[in-house]
Each structure stands twice: as structure tokens, then as C-alpha cells.
C-alpha positions in Angstrom: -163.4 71.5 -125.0 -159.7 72.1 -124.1 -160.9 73.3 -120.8 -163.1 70.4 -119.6 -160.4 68.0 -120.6 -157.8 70.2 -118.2 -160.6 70.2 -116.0 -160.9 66.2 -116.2 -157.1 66.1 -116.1 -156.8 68.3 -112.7 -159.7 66.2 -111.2 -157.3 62.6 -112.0 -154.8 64.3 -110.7 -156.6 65.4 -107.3 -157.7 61.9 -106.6 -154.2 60.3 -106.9 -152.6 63.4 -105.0 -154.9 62.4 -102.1 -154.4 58.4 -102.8 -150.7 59.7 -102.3 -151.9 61.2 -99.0 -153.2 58.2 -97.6 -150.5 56.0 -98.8 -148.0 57.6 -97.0 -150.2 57.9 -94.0 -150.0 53.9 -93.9 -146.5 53.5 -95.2 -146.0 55.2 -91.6 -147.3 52.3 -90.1 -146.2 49.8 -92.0 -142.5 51.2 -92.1 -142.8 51.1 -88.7 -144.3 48.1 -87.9 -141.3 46.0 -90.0 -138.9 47.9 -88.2 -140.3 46.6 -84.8 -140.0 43.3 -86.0 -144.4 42.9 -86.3 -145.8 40.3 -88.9 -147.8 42.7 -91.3 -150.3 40.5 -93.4 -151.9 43.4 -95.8 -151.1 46.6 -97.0 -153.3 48.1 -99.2 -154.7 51.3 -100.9 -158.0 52.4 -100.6 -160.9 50.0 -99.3 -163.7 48.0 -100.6 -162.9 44.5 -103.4 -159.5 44.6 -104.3 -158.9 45.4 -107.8 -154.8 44.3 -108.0 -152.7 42.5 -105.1 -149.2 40.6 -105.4 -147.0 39.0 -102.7 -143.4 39.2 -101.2 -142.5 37.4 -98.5 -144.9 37.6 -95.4 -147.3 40.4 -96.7 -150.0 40.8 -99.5 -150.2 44.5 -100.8 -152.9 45.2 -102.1 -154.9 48.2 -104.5 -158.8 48.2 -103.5 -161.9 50.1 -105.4 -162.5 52.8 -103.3 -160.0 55.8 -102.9 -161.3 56.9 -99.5 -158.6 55.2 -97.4 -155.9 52.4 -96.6 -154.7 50.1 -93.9 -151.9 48.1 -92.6 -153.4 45.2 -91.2 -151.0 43.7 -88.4 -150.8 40.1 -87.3 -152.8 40.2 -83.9 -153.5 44.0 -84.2 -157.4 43.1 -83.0 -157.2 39.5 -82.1 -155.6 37.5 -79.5 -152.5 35.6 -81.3 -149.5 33.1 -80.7 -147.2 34.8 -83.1 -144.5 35.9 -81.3 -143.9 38.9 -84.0 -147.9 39.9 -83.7 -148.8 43.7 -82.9 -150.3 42.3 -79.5 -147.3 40.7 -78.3 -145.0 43.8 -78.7 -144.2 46.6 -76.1 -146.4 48.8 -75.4 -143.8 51.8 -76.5 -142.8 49.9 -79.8 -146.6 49.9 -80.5 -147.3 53.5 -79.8 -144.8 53.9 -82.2 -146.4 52.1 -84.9 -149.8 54.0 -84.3 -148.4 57.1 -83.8 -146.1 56.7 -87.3 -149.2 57.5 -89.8 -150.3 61.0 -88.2 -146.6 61.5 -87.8 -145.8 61.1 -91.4 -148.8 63.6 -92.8 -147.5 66.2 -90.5 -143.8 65.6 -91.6 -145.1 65.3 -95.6 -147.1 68.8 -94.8 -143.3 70.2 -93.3 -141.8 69.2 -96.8 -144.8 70.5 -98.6 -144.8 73.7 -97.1 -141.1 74.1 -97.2 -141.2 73.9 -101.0 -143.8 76.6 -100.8 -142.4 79.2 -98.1 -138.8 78.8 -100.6 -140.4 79.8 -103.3 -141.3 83.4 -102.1 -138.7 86.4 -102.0 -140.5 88.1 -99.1 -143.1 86.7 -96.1 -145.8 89.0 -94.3 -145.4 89.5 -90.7 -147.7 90.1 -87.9 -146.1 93.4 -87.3 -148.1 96.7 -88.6 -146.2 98.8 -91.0 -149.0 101.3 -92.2 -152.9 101.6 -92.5 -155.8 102.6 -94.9 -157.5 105.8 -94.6 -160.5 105.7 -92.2 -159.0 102.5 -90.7 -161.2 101.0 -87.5 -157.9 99.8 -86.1 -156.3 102.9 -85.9 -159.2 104.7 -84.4 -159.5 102.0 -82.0 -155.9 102.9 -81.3 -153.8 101.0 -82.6 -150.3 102.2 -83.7 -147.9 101.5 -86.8 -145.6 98.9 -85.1 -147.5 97.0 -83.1 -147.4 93.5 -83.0 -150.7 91.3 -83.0 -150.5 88.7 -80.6 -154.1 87.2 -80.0 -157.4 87.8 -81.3 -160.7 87.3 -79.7 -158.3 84.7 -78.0 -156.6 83.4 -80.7 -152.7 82.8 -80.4 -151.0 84.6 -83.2 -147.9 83.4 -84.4 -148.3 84.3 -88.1 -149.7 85.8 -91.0 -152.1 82.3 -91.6 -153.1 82.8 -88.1 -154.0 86.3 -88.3 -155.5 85.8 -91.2 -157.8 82.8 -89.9 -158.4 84.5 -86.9 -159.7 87.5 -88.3 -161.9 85.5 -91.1 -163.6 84.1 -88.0 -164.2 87.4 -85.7 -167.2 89.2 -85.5 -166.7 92.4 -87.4 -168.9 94.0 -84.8 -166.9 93.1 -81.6 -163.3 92.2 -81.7 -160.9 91.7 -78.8 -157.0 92.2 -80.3 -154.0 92.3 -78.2 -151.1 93.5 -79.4 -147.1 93.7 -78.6 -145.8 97.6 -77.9 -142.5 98.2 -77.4 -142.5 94.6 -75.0 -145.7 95.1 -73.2 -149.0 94.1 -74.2 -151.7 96.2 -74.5 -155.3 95.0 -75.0 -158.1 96.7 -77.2 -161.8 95.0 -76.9 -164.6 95.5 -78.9 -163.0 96.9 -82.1 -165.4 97.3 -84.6 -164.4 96.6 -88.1 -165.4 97.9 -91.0 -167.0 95.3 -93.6 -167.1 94.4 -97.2 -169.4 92.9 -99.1 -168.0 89.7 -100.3 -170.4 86.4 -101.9 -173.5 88.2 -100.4 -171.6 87.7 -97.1 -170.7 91.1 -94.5 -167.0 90.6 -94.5 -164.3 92.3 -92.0 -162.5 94.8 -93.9 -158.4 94.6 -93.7 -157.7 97.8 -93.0 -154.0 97.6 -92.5 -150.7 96.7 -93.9 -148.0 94.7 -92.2 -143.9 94.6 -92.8 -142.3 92.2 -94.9 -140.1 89.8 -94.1 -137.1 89.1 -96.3 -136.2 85.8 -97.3 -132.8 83.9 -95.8 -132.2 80.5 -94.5 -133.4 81.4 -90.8 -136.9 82.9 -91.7 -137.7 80.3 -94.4 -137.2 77.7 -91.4 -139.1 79.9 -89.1 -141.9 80.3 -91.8 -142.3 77.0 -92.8 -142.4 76.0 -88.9 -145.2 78.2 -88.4 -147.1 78.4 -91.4 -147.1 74.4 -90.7 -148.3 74.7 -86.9 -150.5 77.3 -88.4 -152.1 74.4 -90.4 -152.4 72.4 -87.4 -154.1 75.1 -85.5 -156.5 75.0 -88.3 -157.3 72.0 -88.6 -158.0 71.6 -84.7 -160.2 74.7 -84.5 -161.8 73.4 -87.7 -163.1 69.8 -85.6 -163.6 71.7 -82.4 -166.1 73.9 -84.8 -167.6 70.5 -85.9 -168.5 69.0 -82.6 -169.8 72.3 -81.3 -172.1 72.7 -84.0 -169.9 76.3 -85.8 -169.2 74.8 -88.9 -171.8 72.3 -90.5 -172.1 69.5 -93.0 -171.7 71.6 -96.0 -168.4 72.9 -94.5 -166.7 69.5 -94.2 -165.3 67.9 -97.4 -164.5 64.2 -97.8 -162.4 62.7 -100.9 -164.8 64.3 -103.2 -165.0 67.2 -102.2 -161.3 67.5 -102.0 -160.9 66.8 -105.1 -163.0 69.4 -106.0 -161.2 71.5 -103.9 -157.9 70.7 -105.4 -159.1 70.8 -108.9 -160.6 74.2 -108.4 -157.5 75.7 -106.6 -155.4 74.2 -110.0 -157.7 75.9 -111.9 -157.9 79.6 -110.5 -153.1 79.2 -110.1 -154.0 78.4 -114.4 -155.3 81.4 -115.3 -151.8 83.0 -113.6 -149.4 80.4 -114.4 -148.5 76.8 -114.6 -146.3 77.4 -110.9 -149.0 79.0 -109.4 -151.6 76.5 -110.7 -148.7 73.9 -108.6 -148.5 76.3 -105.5 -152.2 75.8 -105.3 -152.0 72.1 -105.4 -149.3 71.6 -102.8 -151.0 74.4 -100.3 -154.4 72.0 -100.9 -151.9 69.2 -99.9 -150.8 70.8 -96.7 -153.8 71.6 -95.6 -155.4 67.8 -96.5 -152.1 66.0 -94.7 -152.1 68.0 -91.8 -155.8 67.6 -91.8 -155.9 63.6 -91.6 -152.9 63.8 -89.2 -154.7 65.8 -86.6 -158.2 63.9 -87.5 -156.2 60.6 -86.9 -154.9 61.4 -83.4 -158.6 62.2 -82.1 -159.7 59.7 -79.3 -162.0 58.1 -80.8 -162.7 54.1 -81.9 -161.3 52.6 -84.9 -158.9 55.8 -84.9 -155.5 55.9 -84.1 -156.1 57.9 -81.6 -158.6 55.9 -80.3 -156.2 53.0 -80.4 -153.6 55.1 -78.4 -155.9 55.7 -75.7 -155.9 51.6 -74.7 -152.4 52.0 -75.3 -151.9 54.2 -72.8 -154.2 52.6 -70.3 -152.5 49.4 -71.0 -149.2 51.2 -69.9 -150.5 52.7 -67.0 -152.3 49.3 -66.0 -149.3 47.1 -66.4 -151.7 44.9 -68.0 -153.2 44.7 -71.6 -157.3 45.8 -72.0 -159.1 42.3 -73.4 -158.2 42.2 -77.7 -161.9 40.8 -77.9 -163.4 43.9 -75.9 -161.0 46.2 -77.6 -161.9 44.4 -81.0 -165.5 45.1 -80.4 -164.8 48.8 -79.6 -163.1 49.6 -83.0 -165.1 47.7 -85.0 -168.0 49.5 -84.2 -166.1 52.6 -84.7 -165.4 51.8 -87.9 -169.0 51.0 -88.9 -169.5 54.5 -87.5 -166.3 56.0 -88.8 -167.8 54.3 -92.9 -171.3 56.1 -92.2 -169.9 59.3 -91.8 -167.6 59.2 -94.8 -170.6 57.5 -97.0 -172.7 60.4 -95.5 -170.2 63.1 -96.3 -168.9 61.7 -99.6 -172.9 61.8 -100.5 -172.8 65.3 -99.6 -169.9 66.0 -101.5 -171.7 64.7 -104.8 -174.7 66.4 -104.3 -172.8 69.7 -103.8 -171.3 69.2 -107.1 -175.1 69.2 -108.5 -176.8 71.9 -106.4 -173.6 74.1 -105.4 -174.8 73.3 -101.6 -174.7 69.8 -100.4 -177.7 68.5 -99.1 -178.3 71.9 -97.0 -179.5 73.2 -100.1 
């Protein structure tokens, strides 16, 4: 009993962590927006009826049903208007600005997140080899004890997270690695890994060791720079995978799933400690922020990236794009943009059922 209620706890918890998300996603904009001197009309959380609104001054903020995203709604952000203070009437740079604020604020918030994290730890793995397992595929393939990874199977390493990623996603059978030697690289294809048998799954075998890093101002900076850009990385490969058809359904997660995700990574850090149980939660954060800040930015209608792009041709043109046209655009982006998230949060719930999603 005491464990479904944690359980219940940690899954309240998850859902206003990622509320929190989004919220400061469109404080970005609306922060923004007032300081460019646009009318904003609405800000709310969430979408669908709105369950709790007041007023002050010129704007109506607002708390809707649905926890699966937010606005800022401008004053003549997709419509033509008079008002001299409206989105439309702005400069082009001061409204880049505003668009761009949201994705920039989930990859500052993932920053402070991570920062919090990387402090934390006394030491930080490098990419650097200090030692390896007996029998290890790397060293028979050649490598030595001080080389430095530096790609694999094309994969820019700047980090542990990277290597780590990167090597999640190789082929155990066929590897391409490139390391650092004394200053000059030196290339190794088709290095066969060992595996492991890990969830029914043929996993590549870490065979090696790598130095430690010890913890001062510079390489907490360093670290929490590119464990972040790391993230980023991630995130990118993650929606590259997506399009080209690597990853499928049942690997995306929308605020259900997430949830899930949160609430389980709470509950594994529990059954070490209360920090850890945190830890968890704030890497689930990183990953989320950085995540919707990278998802944001893609060209696409009803996006923020989408809305940069007409943006940009408007500054190139000298001369804005039609609202109405424009209007039409993102709007039937969004009805595109709701399908997919109805789609995947459906997927999400049926995963909780059948432990698949609707793949299984």
C-alpha cells in the first residue's frame, strides 16, 4: 500500500515537473514579448477548456484541462491587426526574439539542471582509456591505454554521454572508432565487440575503463557544457531516427509516457536514496527540456521553428509573407501537430496496459 501511494505521489509529481517544463517554455515568450513592448492577450497552461483564469491589466492567464502544452497568444501573432503594439507590427529581429525565447529557455533551464547534477559528483568519467578487461575486443583490435575516443561509427565524441550513446547505438558486429594518440588520430574500422545478453537483447560489451576526472570549478563548467550539448545531440539524433524510420512509435513518449518515465526513474534512485531518487528526476528533466527545445526549433508549421522560417524569409524579402496565408499554414500544422500528440499520448496509455504501446 505504502508503495502505490509513493508510486501515485511520484506520478503527481511527474506531471507538474513537466507542466513546469512547458511553463517556462512560454514564460520565454511572454517575458519576451512584454519586454518588446507586444500586446499579449493570453497566457495559459496546458490546452483544451480552461479550468481557472484571472486578469491584470492587458492579459488573461489562464490554467486549461489538458497538461500537454501552453501558449502565449500575441495580439496580431496570426491575424492582420491595427494595434500598433501587435506581434505583426514589430521588427522582424524583435520578433525572432520572441520565438526564439521558449526553445532558448528549456535549453538554459536544462544548463541549470544539469549544473545541479554535474556539482554533485566528486569525480567525472572521461573519454580517455585508463585500463581494459581481460579478453577485451578493443584492445585486440589495437587500441592502447591512453587513447582518446574521438568518433564512432561517425559520431563526434566530446564526452562520456556521447560515448556512451554512441556505443548503445553501434553495431556490435562492425564498429568504426577513431581515436586521439599522442595528437594524431588513428582510425580502427570494423571492431567487433563482444556482447551481452541484456532484456533478451545482444548488447555491446564495455570492455574498457576510462580515467577520472576530478572535480574543480573549471571541469564542473566544462562538464555541465558538454553533458548539456550532449543532451542536445541526443535529442537531434533521436528526431533524425524518427523521420528515417530507426526509432518507431513505441520509442517516442508524449506527456504520459514521461511521466511514466519520470516516475519510474524516482522509483529505481528510492531504493538507493532520497538524492538519488532526485538526481533521477532532474536528469529526466534535462533530457525532457532539452528535448522540447530542440523539437520546437524544427521547421515545421505551427512550430516555432516553423514560424522562424517566414521570419526569415520576411527578412530577407524586405517584405512580410500574407498573415492570412501564413495563418492558414500553422493552423493546419497544429491540427497536424494535436493528431500526433493524441496519437502518441494514446500509445502512451496503452503501453501502460500491454508494456508495448500499440506495436504490441
Amino acid at each position: 500500500m505504502f508503495t502505490i501511494l509513493i508510486n501515485i505521489l511520484l506520478g503527481i509529481i511527474a506531471v507538474w515537473l513537466f507542466g513546469l517544463i512547458i511553463f517556462l517554455h512560454e514564460l520565454g515568450h511572454f517575458v519576451t514579448a512584454k519586454l518588446s513592448g507586444i500586446r499579449v492577450n493570453e497566457f495559459a497552461l496546458g490546452m483544451g477548456p480552461t479550468i481557472f483564469h484571472f486578469e491584470r491589466g492587458e492579459t488573461k492567464y489562464a490554467l486549461r484541462l489538458f497538461p500537454i502544452g501552453g501558449f502565449c497568444a500575441m495580439e496580431g501573432e496570426d491575424e492582420e491587426s491595427d494595434d500598433e503594439r501587435a506581434f505583426g507590427n514589430k521588427p522582424v529581429w524583435k520578433r525572432i526574439l520572441v520565438v526564439a525565447a521558449g526553445a532558448i529557455m528549456n535549453l538554459v533551464l536544462g544548463l541549470l539542471l544539469m549544473a545541479i547534477i554535474v556539482v554533485q559528483q566528486p569525480t567525472y568519467a572521461s573519454t580517455t582509456i585508463s585500463q581494459f578487461t581481460e579478453n577485451s575486443a578493443l584492445e585486440a583490435a589495437g587500441l592502447e591505454v591512453g587513447d582518446r575516443f574521438v568518433s564512432v561509427d561517425g559520431y563526434s565524441i566530446n564526452g562520456d554521454r556521447d560515448l556512451s550513446f554512441a556505443l548503445g547505438l553501434a553495431n556490435p558486429e562492425s564498429v568504426d572508432i577513431v581515436v586521439d594518440r599522442n595528437g594524431e588520430r588513428v582510425t580502427f574500422d570494423d571492431v567487433k565487440f563482444h556482447t551481452v545478453e541484456q532484456d533478451g537483447q545482444e548488447i555491446l560489451s564495455m570492455e574498457f575503463y576510462v580515467q577520472p576526472i576530478q572535480r574543480s570549478f573549471g571541469s564542473v563548467i566544462q562538464k555541465t557544457f558538454t553533458d548539456t550539448w550532449s543532451m542536445v545531440k541526443m535529442a537531434w539524433i533521436s528526431l533524425v531516427g524518427l523521420v528515417t524510420g530507426r526509432f518507431g512509435l513505441n520509442e517516442v513518449a508524449g506527456p504520459v509516457g514521461m511521466a511514466q518515465a519520470i516516475t519510474q526513474a524516482a522509483a529505481v534512485g528510492l531504493e538507493v536514496s532520497f538524492w538519488a531518487a532526485l538526481n533521477n528526476i532532474l536528469l529526466m528533466m534535462v533530457v525532457i527540456t532539452v528535448s522540447l527545445g530542440i523539437f520546437n526549433l524544427l521547421p515545421l508549421p505551427a512550430l516555432d521553428g516553423g514560424r522562424l522560417v517566414f521570419l526569415i524569409i520576411e527578412g530577407i524579402r524586405r517584405k512580410p509573407i500574407n498573415p492570412k496565408y501564413e495563418g492558414w499554414v500553422h493552423a493546419a500544422g497544429f491540427v497536424l501537430l494535436l493528431g500526433i500528440m493524441v496519437l502518441v499520448a494514446f500509445n502512451d496509455i496503452v503501453r501502460l496496459f500491454n508494456g508495448q504501446g500499440l506495436g504490441g
